[in-house]
N, C-alpha and C positions, 0 to 999 in steps of 0.2 A: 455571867448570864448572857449568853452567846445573841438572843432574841432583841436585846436592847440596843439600843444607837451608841449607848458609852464606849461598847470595843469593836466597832468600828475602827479604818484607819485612821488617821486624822493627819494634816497638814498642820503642824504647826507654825507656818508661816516665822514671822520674825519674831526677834525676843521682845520681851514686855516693855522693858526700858525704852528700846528702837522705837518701839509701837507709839508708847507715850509721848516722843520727843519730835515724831511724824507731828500726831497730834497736836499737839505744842507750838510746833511752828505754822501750822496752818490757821491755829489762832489766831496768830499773832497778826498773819497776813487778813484775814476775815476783821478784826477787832480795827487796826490800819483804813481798812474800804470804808466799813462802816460809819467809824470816826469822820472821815470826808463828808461821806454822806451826811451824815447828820449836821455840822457843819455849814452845808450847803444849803439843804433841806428851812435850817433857822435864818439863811439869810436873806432869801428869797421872798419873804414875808412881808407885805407891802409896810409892816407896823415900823412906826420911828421910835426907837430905843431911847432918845433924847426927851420925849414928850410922855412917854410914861416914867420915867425918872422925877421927872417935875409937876406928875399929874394934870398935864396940857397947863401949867400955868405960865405966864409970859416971864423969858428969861432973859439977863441981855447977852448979848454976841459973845462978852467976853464969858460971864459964866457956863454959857454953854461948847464953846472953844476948849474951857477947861475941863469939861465933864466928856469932851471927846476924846482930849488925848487923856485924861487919865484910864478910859475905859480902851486906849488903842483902838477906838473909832475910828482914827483920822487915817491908819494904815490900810494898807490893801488886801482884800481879804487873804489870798496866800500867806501875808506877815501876821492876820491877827490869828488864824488857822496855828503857824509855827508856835505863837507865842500861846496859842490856847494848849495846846498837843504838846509841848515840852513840862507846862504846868502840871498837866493832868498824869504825868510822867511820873512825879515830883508828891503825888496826891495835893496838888494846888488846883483845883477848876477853875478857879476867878470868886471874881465879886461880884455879889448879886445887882443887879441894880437896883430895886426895889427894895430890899431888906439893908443895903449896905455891910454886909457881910461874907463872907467867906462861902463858897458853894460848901465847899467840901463840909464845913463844920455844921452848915444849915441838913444839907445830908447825913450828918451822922446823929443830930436830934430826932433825927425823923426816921432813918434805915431799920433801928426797933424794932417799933410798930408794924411796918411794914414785913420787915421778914420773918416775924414772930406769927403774922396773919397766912404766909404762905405757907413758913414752914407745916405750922398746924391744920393747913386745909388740906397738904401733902400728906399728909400723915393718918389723918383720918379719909379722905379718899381710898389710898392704900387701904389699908384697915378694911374698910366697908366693901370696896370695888370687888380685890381678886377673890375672897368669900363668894361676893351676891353672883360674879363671873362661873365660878366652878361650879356649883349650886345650879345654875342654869344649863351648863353643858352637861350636868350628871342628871338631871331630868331634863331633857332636852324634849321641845313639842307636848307638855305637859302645859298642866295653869299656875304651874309656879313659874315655868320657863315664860311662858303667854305675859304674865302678871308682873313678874318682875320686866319683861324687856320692852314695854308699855310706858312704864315708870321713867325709866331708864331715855327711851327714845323722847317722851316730856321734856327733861333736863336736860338733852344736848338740843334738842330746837330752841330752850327757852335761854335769852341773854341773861348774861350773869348778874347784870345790875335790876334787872326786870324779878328775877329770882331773889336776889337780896331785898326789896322793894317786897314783895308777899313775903317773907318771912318776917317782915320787923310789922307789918301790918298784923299777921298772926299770931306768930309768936311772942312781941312785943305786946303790941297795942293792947288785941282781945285777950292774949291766954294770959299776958306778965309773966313768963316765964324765963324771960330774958329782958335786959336794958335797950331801949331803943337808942343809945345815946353812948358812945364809947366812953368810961372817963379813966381808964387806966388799967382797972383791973382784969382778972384774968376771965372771972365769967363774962364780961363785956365783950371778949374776944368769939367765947365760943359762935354764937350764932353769925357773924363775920364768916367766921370760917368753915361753918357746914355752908352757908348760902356760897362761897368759895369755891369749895370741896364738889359742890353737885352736879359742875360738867363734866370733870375728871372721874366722879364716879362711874356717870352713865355711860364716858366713850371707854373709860379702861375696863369697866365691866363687862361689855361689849364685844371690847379686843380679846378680851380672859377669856369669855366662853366663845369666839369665833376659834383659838387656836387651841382650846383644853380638846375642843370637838373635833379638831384635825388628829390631836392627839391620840385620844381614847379610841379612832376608830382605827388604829395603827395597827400593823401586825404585830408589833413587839408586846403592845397593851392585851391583845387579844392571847397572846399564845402566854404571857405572864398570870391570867384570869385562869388560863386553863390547866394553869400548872398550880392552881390555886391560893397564889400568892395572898393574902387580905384585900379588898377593894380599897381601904382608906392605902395601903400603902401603894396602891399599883395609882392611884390617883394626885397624892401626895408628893411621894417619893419618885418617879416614872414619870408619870406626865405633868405633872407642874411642873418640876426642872426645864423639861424640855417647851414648854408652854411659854416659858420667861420671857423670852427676847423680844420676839412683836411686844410682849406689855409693857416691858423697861422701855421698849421707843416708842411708844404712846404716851406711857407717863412721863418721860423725858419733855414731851413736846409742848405735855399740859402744864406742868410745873413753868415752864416759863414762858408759858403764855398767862400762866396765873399772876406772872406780875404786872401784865396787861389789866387783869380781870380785876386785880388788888386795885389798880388806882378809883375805878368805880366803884366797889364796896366800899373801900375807906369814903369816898363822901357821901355814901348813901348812910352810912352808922357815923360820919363827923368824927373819924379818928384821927386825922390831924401827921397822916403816916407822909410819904413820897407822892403818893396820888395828890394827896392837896398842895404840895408843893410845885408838885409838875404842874397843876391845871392853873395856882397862879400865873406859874412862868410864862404860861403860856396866853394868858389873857393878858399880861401885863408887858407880853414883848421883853421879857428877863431872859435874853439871851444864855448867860453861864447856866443858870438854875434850868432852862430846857437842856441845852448838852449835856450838863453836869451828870443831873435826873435820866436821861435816857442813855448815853452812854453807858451810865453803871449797870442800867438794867439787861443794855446789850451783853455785857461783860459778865453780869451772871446768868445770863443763858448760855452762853458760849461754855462756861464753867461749868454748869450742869451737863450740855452734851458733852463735853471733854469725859467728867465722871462715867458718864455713862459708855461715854469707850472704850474707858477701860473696865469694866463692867461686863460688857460684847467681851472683851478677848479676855477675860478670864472664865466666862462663862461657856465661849465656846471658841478655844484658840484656832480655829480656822478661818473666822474673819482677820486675822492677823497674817494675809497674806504681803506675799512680797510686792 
């Protein structure tokens, strides 16, 4: 079909492997910076690591001598940096100071919950978003278009914890139609993860019908109508494909920001995920358990954009330039 962007010429730029191994090492150098940062970021902190170990109680010289260097306290930060980043290398982050245990294994009680809460706020986002998206660019200036993107503009002004917070009020409290109170199971998840789900709805809903409408008014869209193709196919097959890419990097962006938005859900429902592990760490001056906890989360964001580059170049091999 001559009308369409498909036979077009195209650059296909480098091979996919090349692509990914670009990619790959640009990680590594981003995940490297970061890791500094964050590093730094924890040490700068006026809190005494020593004093919340002991919960401010009086210790003598020597006990607490010994609770430096075993914690490599006593080295300078470049040496406690090396010995944290070869750990963490190793999947060792350290030991907590507060809990007396292992980062890594207090992370893995907890990583669950937590990515069980993203994955499925991902999912039904998706789900809900590119529907209520198309739906609006195919009545476009109508009152479903007016009505949904009202809704929609609501839940990206409103904070996610502030949204989570009315939904356990409503849904919880008055209707009981949900548990105010996470204890395991799986309906305890759901309302977590639409109250989740509700930014990523309304900005990739948003995105979906800003580019279905660059779409559809296209020449390709238009001379495909006239050649009488079906509307669901010229809108489906035709413009959505080509629709994709702004969404995939909208929802790329929201998906890991949603592990930001996870740590306040989880203690607005008390589920006991990463979020309440980070906020102790961080009230309690638990150095490892702040790195540990935010490092990882660095690390699966950087993993999501990686997916979704290759994602871009299989979708449209000309961002795989040279």
């Amino acid at each position: 079909m001559g009308e369409g962007p498909d036979l077009l010429p195209i650059n296909r730029g480098v091979p996919v492997g090349k692509f990914i191994l670009k990619r790959l090492g640009q990680m590594i150098l981003v995940l490297i910076a970061v890791s500094i940062l964050i590093f730094a970021m924890v040490r700068i902190t006026p809190s005494d690591p020593i004093s919340s170990m002991t919960k401010g109680k009086t210790i003598s010289p020597e006990a607490r001598q010994e609770l430096v260097e075993h914690y490599h306290l006593d080295k300078s930060n470049p040496e406690q940096y090396l010995i944290w980043i070869t750990g963490a290398l190793r999947g060792d982050l350290g030991e907590s100071y507060q809990y007396k245990q292992g980062v890594t294994f207090l992370i893995s009680q907890r990583i669950g919950t937590t990515l069980t809460l993203v994955i499925l706020s991902g999912i039904i986002a998706m789900v809900i978003a590119i529907p209520v998206g198309i739906l609006c660019a195919v009545k476009r200036n109508t009152w479903v278009d007016k009505l949904l993107s009202v809704i929609t503009l609501i839940f990206v002004a409103s904070p996610v914890f502030l949204t989570a917070l009315v939904f356990m009020m409503l849904f919880a409290q008055r209707l009981h139609w949900f548990p105010a109170i996470y204890h395991g199971g799986m309906k305890d998840m759901i309302l977590p993860s639409i109250a989740l789900a509700t930014s990523m709805i309304a900005l990739t809903s948003r995105i979906t019908r800003t580019s279905m409408i660059e779409q559809l008014t296209s020449d390709y869209i238009r001379t495909a109508t006239a050649k009488g193709i079906p509307q669901r196919r010229v809108i489906l097959t035709y413009a959505l494909k080509n629709a994709l890419i702004p969404v995939i990097t909208v929802a790329s962006i929201q998906v890991g920001s949603m592990l930001v938005g996870a740590v306040l859900v989880e203690n607005v429902f008390a589920m006991g995920g990463l979020g309440a592990l980070l906020i102790n760490g961080i009230t309690s001056a638990d150095y490892p358990v702040v790195q540990g906890v935010t490092l990882l989360m660095v690390f699966v964001f950087l993993c999501i954009n990686l997916v979704v580059d290759i994602l871009y170049a299989v979708l449209d091999p000309r961002i795989r330039v040279k």
